[in-house]
N, C-alpha and C positions, 0 to 999 in steps of 0.2 A: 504494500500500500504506500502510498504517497501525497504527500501534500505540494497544493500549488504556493506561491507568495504570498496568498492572503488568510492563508490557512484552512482553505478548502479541500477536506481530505476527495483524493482520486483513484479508482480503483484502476487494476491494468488494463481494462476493456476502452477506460475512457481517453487512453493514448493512441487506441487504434486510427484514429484520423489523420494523426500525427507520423504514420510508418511511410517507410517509401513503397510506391506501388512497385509489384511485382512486375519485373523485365516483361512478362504477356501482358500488361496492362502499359506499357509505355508504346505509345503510339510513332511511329518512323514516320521521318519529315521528309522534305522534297530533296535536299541536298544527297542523303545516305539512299532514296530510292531510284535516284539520279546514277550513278553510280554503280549500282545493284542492274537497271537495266543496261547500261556503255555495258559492263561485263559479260551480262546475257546474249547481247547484239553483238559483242567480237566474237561468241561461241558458237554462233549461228553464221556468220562470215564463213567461219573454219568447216564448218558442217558445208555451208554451199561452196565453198571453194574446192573439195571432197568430192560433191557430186560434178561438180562440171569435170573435175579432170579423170573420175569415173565415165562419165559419161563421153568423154571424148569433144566434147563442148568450148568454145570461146565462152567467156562471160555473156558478152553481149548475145548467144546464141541461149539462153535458159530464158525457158518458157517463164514466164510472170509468174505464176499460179505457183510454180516451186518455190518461189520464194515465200511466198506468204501460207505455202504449205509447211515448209518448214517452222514456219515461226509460231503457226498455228500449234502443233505437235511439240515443238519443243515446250512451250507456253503453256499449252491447256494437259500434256504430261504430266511434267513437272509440279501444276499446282493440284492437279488430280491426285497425285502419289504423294508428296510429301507439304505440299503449300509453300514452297520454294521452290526457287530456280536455284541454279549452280551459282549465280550474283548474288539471289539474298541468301545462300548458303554461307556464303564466304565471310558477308558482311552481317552474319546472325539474327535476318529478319525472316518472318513468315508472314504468308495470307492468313487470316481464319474470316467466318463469318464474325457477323458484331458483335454475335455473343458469344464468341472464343472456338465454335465448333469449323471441324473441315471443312473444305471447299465442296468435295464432291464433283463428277465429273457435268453437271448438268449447270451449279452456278461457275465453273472455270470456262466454260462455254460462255454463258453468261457476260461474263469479266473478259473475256476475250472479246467480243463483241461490242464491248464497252470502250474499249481499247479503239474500236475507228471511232465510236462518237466524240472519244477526249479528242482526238486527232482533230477532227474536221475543221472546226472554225479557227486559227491559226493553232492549234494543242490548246485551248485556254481549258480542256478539262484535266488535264497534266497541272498545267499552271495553278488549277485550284488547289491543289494538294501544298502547296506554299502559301496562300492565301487563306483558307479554310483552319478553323483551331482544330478540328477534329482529323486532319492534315488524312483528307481522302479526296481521290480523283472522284470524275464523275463515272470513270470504268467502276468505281469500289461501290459508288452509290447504286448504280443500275445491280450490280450485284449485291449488296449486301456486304459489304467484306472491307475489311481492312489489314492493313501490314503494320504488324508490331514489331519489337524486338524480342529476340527469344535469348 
């Protein structure tokens, strides 16, 4: 037990307020997810660079569709199986829904698809996740989900 300065005894429940929230409850900002993705996007460079010289292909000779096939797979994968990528592997962050649970293969779809509406108007739904307190794109909102640190 304990007392405050004015002689208000307190018990130890009434410090709970006071504890630092746990690493899944610290929300990841735009700079560290910034980053997390350049990492994901050089891994996927290497994957298509892989296929064309598989494939016997110039760059400039790969169908469109592989590329954003790729990115699809590697992306809706990755957060299907563990709610990371190989970038927020590195840099200790995860997707969960809001309320802490997996993704699932149905909202990584989801999130994926959410990913061309951030895009479209210059990225301004990227952009929110620096602006926003709750620091989520509008790919997180359409899904449901955010990246914490684990």
């Amino acid at each position: 037990m304990a007392y405050c300065q004015k002689g208000v005894r307190m018990e130890p429940q009434d410090f709970a307020e006071f504890e630092r929230p746990r690493p899944s409850e610290i929300l990841a900002g735009f700079g560290i997810r910034l980053v997390a993705i350049a990492i994901d996007f050089l891994i996927c460079v290497v994957i298509l660079f892989l296929i064309t010289i598989a494939a016997g292909w110039d760059a400039s000779e790969m169908p469109w569709w592989i590329y954003e096939l790729v990115w699809l797979v590697y992306n809706v994968g990755f957060w299907t199986w563990r709610g990371q990528t190989p970038g927020k592997m590195v840099l200790r962050l995860k997707i969960t829904r809001t309320n802490g649970a997996p993704l699932g293969l149905g909202r990584s779809l989801l999130r994926f698809v959410g990913y061309s509406v951030s895009q479209l108007p210059f990225f301004l739904g990227f952009l929110s996740i620096a602006l926003d307190k709750s620091h989520r794109g509008w790919h997180d909102k359409i899904a449901g989900t955010q990246v914490v640190r684990v």
